[in-house]
VOGUDO-33744 format. One line per 3 residues: number of its first residue (from 0); for each residue x, y, z of N, C-alpha, C. Coordinates in Angstrom, 1 decimal, m for minus. Layout:
// residues N
NUM> X,Y,Z,X,Y,Z,X,Y,Z; ...
//
This chain:
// residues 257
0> m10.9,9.8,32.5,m11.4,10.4,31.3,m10.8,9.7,30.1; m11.7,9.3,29.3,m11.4,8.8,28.1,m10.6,9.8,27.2; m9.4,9.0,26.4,m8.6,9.3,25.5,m9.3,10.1,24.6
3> m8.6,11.2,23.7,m9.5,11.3,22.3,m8.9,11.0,21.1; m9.9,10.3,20.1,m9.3,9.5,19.3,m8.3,10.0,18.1; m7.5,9.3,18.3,m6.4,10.4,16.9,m7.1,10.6,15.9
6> m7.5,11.9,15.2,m7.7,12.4,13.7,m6.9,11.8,12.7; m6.9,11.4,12.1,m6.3,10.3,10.9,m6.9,10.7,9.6; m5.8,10.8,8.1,m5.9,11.4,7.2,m5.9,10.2,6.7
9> m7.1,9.8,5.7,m6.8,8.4,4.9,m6.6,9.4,3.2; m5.0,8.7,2.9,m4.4,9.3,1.7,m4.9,7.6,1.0; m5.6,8.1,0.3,m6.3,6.9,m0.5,m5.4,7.0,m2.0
12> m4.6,7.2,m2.5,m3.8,6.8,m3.6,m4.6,6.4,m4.6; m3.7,6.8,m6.3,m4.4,6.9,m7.3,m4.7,6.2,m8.1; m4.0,4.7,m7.4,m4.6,3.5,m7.9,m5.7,2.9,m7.2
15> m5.4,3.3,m6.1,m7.3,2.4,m5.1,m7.8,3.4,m5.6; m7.9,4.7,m5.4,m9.2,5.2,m5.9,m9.9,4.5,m7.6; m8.9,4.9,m8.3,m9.4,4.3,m9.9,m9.9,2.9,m10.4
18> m9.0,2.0,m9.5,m9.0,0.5,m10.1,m9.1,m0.6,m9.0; m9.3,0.1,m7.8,m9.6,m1.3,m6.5,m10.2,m0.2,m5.7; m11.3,0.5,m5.2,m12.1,1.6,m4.3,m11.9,0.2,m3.1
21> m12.0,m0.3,m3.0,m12.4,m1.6,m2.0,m11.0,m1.8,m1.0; m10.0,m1.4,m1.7,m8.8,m1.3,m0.8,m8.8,m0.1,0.4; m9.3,1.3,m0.1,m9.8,2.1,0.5,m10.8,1.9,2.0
24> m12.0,1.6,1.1,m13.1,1.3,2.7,m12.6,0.3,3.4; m11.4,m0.9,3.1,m11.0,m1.6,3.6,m10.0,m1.2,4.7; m9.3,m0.3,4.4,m8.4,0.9,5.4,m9.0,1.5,6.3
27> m10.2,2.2,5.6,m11.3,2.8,6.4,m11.3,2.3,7.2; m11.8,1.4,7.4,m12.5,m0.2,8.8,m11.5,m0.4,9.5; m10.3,m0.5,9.2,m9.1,m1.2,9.6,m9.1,0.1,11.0
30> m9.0,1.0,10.4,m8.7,2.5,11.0,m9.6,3.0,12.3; m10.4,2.7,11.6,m12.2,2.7,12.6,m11.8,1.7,13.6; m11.8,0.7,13.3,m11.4,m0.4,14.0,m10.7,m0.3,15.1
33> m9.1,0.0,15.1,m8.2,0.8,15.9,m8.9,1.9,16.6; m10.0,2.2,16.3,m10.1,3.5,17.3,m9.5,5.0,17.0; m9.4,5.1,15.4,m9.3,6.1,14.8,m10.7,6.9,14.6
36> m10.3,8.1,14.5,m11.2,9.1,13.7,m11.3,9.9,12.2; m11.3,8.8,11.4,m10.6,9.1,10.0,m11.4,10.3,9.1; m10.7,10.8,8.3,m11.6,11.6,7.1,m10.3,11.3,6.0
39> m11.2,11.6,4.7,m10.7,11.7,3.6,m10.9,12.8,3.3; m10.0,13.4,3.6,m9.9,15.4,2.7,m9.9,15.0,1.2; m10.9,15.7,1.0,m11.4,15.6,m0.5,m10.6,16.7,m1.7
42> m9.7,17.2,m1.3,m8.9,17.6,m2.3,m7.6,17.0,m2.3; m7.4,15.9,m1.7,m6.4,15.2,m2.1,m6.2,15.2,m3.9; m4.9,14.7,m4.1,m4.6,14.6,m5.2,m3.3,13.6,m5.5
45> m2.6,13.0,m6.3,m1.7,12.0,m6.8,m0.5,12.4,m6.3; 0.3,11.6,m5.5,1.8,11.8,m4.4,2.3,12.5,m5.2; 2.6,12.4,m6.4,3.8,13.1,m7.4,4.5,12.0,m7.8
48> 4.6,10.7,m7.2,5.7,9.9,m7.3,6.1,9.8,m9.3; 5.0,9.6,m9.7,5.2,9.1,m11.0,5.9,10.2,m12.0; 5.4,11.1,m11.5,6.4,12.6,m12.0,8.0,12.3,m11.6
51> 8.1,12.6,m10.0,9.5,12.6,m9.5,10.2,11.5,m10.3; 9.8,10.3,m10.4,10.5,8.9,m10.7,11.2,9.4,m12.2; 10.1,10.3,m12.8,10.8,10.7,m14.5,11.2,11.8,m14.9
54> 11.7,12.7,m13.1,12.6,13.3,m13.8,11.9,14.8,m13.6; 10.6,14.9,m13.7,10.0,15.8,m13.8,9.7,16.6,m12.4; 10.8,17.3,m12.3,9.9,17.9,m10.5,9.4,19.2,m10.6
57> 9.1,19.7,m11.7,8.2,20.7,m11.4,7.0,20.2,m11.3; 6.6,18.8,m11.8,5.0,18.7,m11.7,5.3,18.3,m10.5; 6.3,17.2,m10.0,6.1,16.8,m8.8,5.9,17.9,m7.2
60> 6.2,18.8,m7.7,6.8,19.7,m6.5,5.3,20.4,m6.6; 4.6,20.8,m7.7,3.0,21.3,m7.7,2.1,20.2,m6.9; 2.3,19.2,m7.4,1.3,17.9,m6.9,1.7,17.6,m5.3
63> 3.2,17.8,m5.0,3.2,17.1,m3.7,2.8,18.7,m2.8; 2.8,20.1,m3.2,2.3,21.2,m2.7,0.9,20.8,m2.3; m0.2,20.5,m3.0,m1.0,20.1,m2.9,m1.6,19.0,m2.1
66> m0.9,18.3,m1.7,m1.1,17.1,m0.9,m0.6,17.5,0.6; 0.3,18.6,0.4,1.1,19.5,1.6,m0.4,20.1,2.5; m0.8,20.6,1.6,m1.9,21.7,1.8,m3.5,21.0,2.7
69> m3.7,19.5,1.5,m5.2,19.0,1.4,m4.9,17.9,3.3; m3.5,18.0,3.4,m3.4,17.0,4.9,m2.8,17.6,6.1; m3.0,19.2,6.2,m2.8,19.8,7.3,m3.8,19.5,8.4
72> m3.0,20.1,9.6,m3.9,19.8,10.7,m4.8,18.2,11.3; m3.7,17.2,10.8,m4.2,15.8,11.4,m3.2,15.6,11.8; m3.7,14.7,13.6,m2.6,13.9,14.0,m1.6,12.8,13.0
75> m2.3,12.4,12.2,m1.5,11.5,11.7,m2.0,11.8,10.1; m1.3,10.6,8.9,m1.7,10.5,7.4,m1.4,9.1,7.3; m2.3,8.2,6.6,m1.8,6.9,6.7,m2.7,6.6,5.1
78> m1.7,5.7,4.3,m1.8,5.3,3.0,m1.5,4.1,2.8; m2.6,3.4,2.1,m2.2,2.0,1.7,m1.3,1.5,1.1; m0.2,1.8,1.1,0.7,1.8,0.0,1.8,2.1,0.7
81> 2.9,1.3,0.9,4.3,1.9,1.6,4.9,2.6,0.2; 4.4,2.9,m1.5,5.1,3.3,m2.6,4.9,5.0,m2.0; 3.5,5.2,m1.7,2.7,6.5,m1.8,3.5,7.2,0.0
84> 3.1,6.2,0.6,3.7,7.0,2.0,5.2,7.0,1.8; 6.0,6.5,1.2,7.9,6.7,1.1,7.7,7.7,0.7; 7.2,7.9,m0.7,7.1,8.7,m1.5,7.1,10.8,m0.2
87> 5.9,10.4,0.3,5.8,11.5,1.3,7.0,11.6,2.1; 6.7,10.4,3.0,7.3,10.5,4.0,9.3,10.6,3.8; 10.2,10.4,2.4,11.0,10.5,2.1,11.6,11.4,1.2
90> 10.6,12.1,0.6,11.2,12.9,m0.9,10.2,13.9,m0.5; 9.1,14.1,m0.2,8.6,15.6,m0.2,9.9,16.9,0.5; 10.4,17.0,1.5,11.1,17.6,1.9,12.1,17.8,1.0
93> 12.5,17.5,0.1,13.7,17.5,m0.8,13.3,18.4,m2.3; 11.9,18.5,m2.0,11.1,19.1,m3.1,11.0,20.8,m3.0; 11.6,20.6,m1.7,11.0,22.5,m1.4,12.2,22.9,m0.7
96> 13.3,22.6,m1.4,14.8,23.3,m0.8,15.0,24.5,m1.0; 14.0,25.2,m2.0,14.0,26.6,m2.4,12.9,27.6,m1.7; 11.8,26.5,m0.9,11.0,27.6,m0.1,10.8,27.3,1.3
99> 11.6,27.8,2.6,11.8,27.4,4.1,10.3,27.1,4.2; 9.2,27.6,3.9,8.0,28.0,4.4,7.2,26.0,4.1; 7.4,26.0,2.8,6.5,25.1,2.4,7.6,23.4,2.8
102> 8.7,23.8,2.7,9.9,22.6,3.4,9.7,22.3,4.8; 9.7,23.6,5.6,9.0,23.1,7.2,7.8,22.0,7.2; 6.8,22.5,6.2,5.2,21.7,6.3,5.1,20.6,5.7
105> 6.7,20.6,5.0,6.9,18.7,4.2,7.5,18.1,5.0; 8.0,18.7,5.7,9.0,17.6,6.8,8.2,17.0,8.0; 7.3,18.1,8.3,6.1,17.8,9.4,4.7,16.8,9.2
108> 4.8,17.1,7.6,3.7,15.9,7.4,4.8,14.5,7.3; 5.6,14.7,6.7,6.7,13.1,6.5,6.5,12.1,7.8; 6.6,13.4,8.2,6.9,12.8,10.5,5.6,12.7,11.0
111> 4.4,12.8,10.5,3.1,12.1,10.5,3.2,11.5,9.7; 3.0,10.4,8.6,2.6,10.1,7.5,3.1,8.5,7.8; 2.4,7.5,7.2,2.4,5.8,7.5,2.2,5.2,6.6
114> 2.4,4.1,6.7,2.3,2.9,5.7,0.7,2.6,6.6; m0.2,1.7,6.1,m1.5,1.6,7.2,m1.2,0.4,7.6; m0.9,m0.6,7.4,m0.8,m2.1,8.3,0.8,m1.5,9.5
117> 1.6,m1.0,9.3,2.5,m0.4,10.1,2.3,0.7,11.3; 1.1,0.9,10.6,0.7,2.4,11.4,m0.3,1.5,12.5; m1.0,0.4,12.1,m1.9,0.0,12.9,m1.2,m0.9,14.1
120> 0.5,m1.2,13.7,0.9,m2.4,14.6,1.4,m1.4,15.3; 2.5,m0.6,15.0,3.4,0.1,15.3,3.0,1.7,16.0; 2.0,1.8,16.2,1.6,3.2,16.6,0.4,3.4,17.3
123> m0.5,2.3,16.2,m2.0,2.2,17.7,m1.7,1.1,18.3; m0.7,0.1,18.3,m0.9,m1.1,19.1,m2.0,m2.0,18.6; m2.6,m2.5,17.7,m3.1,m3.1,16.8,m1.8,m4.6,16.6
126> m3.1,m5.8,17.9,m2.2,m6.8,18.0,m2.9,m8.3,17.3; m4.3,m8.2,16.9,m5.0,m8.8,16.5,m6.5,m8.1,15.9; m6.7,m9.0,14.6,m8.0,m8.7,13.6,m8.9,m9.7,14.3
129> m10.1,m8.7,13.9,m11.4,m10.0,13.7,m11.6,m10.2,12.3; m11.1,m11.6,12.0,m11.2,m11.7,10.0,m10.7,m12.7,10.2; m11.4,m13.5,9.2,m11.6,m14.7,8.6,m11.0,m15.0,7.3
132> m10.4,m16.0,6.8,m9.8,m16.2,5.5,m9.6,m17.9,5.4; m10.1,m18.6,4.8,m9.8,m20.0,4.7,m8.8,m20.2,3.2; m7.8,m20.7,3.9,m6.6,m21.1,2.9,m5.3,m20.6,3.1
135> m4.1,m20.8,2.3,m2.9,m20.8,2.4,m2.9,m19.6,1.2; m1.6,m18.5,2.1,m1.6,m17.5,1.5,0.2,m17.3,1.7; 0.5,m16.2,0.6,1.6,m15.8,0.5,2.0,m14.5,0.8
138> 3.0,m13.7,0.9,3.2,m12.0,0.8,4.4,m11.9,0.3; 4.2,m10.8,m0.9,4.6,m9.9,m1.0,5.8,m8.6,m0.6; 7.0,m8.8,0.1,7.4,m7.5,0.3,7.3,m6.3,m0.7
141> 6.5,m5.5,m1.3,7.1,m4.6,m2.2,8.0,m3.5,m1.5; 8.9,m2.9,m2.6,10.0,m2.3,m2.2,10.2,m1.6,m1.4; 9.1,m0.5,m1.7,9.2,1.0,m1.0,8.8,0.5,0.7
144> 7.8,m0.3,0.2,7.3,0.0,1.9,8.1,m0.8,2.8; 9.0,m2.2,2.0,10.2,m2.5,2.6,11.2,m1.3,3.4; 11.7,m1.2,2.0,13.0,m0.6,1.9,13.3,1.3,2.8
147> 11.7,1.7,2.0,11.6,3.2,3.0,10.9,3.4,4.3; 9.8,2.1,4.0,8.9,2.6,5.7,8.8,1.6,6.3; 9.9,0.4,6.3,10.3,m0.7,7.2,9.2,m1.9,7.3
150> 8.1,m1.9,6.5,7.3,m2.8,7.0,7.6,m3.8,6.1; 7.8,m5.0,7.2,8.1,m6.5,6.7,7.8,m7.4,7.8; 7.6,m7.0,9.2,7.1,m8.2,10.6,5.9,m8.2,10.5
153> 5.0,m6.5,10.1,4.0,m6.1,10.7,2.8,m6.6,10.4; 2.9,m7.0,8.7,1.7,m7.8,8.1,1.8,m8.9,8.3; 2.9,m9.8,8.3,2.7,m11.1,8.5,2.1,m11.3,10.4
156> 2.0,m10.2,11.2,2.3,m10.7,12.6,0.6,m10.5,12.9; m0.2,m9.8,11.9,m1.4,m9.2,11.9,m2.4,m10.6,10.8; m1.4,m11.0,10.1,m1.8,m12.6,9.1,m1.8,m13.4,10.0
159> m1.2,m13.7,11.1,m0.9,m14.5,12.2,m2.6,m14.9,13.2; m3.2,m13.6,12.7,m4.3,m13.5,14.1,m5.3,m14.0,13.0; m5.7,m14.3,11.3,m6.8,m14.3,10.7,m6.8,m15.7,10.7
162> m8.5,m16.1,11.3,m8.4,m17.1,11.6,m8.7,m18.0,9.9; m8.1,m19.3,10.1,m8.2,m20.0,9.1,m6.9,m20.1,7.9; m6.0,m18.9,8.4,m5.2,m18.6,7.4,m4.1,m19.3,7.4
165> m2.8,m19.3,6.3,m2.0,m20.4,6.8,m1.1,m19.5,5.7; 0.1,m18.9,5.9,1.8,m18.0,5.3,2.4,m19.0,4.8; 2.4,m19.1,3.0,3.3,m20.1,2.9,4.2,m19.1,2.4
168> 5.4,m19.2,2.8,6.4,m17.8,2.6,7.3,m18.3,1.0; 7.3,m17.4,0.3,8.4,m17.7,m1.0,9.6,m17.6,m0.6; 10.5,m18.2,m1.4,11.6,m18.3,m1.3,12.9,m16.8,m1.3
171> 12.0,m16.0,m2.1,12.7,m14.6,m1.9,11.6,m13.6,m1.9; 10.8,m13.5,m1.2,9.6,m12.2,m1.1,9.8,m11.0,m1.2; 11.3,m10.1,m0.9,11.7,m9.1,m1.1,12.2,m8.5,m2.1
174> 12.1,m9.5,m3.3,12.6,m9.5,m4.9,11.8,m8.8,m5.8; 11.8,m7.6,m6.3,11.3,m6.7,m6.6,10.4,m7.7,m7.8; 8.9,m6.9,m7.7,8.1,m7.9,m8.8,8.1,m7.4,m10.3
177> 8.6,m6.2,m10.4,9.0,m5.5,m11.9,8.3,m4.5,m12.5; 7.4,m4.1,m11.1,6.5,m2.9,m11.8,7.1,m1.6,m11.4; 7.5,m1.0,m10.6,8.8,m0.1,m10.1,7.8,1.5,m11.0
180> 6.6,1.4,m10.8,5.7,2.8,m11.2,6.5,2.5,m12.9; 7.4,3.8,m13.0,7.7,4.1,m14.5,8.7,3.5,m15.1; 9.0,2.1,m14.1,10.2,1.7,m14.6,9.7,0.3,m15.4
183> 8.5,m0.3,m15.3,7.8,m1.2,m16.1,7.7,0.0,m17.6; 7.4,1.1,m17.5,7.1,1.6,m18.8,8.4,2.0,m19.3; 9.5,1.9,m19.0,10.8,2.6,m19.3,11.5,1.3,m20.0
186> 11.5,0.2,m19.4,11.9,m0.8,m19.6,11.2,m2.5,m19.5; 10.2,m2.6,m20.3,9.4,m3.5,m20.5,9.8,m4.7,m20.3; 10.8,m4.9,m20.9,11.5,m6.3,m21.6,12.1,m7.3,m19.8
189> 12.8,m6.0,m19.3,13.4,m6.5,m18.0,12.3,m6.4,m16.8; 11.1,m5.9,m17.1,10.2,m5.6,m15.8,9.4,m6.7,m16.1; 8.8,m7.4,m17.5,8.2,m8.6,m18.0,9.1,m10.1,m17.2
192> 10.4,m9.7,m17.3,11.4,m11.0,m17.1,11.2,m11.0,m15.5; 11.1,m9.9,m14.7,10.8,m10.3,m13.4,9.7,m10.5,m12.8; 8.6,m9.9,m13.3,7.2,m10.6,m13.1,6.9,m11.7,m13.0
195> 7.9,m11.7,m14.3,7.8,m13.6,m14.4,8.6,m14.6,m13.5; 10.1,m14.4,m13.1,10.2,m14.7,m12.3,9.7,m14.7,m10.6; 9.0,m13.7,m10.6,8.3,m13.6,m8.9,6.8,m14.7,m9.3
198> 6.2,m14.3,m10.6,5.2,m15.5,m10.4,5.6,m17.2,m10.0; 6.7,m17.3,m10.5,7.5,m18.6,m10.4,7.7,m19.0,m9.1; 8.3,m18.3,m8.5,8.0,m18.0,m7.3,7.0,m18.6,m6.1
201> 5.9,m17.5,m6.7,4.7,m17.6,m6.0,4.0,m18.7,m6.2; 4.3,m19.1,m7.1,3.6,m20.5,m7.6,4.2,m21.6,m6.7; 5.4,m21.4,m6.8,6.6,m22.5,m6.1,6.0,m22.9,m4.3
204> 5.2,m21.8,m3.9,4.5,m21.7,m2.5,3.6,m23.3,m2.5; 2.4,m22.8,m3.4,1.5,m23.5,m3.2,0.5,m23.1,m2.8; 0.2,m21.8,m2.7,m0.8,m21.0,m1.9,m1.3,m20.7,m2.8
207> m2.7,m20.2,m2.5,m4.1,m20.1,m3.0,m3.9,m18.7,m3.3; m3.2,m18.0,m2.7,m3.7,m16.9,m2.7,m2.5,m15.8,m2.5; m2.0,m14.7,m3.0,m1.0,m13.8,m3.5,m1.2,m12.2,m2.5
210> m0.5,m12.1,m1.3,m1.0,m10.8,m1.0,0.0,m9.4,m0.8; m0.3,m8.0,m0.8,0.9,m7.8,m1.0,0.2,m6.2,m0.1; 1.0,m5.1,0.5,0.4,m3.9,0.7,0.7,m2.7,m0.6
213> 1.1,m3.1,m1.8,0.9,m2.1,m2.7,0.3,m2.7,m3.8; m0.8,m1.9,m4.4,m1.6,m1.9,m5.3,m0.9,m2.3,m6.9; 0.1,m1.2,m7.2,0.9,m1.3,m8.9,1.7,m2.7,m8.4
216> 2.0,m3.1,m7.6,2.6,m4.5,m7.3,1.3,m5.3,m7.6; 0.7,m5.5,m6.9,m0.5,m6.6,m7.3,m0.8,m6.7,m8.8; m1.2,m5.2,m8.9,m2.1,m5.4,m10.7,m0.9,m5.8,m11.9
219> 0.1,m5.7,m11.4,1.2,m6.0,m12.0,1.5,m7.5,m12.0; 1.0,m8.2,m11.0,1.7,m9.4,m10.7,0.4,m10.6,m11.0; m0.8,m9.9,m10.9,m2.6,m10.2,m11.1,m2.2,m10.4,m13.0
222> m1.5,m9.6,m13.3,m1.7,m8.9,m14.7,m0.8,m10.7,m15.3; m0.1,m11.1,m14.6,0.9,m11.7,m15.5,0.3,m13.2,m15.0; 0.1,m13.7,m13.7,m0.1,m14.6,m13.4,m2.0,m15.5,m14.3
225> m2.3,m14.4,m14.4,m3.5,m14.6,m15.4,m3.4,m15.0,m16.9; m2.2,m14.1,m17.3,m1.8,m14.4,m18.3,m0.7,m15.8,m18.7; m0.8,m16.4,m17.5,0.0,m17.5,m17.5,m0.5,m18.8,m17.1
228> m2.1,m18.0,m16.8,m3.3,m19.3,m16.4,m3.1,m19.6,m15.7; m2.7,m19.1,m14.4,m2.6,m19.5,m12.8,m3.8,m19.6,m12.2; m4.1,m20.1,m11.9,m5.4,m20.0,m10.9,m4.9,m19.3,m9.6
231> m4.0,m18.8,m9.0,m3.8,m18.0,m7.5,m4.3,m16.7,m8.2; m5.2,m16.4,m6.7,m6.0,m15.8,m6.8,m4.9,m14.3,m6.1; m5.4,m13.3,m6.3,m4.8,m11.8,m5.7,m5.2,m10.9,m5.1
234> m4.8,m10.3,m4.0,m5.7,m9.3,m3.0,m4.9,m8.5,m2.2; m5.0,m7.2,m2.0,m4.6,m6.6,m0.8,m4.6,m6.9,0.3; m3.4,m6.9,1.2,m4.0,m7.8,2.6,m4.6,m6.7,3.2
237> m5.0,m5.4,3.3,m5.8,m4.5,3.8,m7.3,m5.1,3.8; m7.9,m6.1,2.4,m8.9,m6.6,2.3,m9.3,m7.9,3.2; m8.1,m8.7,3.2,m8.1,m9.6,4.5,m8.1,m9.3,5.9
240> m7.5,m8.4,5.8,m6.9,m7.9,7.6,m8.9,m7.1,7.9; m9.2,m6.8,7.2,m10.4,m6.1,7.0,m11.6,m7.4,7.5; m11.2,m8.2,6.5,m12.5,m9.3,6.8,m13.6,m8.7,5.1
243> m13.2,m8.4,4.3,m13.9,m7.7,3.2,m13.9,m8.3,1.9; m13.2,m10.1,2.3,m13.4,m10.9,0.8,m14.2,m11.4,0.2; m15.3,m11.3,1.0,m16.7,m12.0,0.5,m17.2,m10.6,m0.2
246> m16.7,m9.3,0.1,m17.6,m8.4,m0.6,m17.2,m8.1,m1.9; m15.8,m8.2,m2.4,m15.1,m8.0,m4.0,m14.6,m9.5,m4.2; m14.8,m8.9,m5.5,m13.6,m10.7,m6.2,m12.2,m10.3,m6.1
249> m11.1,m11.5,m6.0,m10.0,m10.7,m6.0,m9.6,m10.0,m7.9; m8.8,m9.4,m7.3,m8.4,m8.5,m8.6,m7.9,m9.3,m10.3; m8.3,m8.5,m10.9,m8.7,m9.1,m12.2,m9.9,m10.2,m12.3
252> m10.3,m10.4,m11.6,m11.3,m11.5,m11.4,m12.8,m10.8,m11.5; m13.9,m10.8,m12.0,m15.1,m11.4,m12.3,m15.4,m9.7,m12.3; m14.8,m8.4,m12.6,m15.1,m7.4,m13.0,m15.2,m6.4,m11.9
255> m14.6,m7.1,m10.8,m14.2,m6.3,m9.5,m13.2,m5.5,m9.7; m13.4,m4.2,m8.7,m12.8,m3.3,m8.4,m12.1,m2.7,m7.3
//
């Protein structure tokens, strides 16, 4: 008798949904793909991160209630974004030290909850894509999904299988790119000076092409390298791993989304 397929929560975050939708149905496929059974609970709502980061946890502790609530009852929760799944999977429980009730159901989703290229290596066994990409490409470690939800083998081992492709690796990929959610708005001057520095960087590769698994890292890093007349081009590797480059332009580019 055939397996039944894990129920999977796609926590679509409040930058794909607004300013790249295409990172999304790219997860979607990815998910499908694996032999998931995905939905998007439609009352989702924004991790809280950008609250918690400034300080403010009463909005964050309303918003991450809400997120508590909209992703009960799935085997798993998986988000493009290792910023959005830390965010869950590290700090929600810390948010509800004053109510046993709603702290048990943050700890239980944390212990479901994924980064999505991590969740596809590391959990469905997801050892090769069908996806195509011609040219030389680079990655991205951003922080969180480094530093809180370990992913750093998993995308490059899943870039390994797209045919045509070619990892030219930067010299320090784990070097934060300067967007840090509210810490670009908190401090301009020092999050400008490291954008600039990671484009230097990425430039230094030689690659065509810029890829990273967090969104505010790309538009951040899209945002500067344009403004410095790069021609490297920038993309979610959810969109490569997908096979979904022929359907958007990469970001900032020709009014894609």
């Amino acid at each position: 008798m055939s397996q039944a397929k894990p129920r999977v929560a796609l926590f679509v975050t409040c930058l794909v949904d607004l300013y790249r939708p295409s990172v999304g149905f790219a997860a979607l496929r990815l998910l499908e793909q694996a032999g998931c059974q995905v939905e998007v609970p439609a009352t989702q709502t924004c991790c809280g991160q950008p609250a918690y980061n400034s300080g403010d946890r009463a909005t964050a502790k309303d918003l991450a209630r809400a997120v508590v609530d909209a992703f009960q009852g799935f085997d798993h929760v998986v988000a493009p974004s290792g910023s959005c799944a830390g965010m869950i999977a590290h700090h929600y429980p810390s948010l509800f030290e004053d109510d046993p009730q709603y702290r048990a159901k943050a700890e239980a989703l944390a212990e479901r909850t994924h980064e999505l290229v991590s969740f596809l290596t590391d959990v469905m066994g997801v050892a090769k894509v069908d996806a195509r990409y011609q040219g030389s490409v680079t990655y991205h470690d951003s922080c969180s999904g480094l530093r809180e939800m370990g992913v750093k083998a998993q995308p490059r081992a899943l870039l390994a299988t797209v045919e045509g492709l070619t990892l030219a690796e930067m010299a320090d990929p784990e070097i934060c790119c300067g967007f840090g959610g509210t810490f670009c708005v908190k401090y301009p001057d020092i999050s400008t000076r490291m954008v600039t520095d990671k484009c230097r960087d990425v430039q230094a590769t030689g690659a065509a092409t810029l890829l990273a698994g967090d969104l505010g890292c790309l538009l951040n890093m899209a945002g500067r390298l344009k403004r410095e007349g790069s021609p490297v081009r920038v993309r979610h590797v959810a969109e490569v791993l997908a096979g979904m480059t022929n359907e958007v332009a990469p970001i900032g580019e020709g009014g894609g989304t």
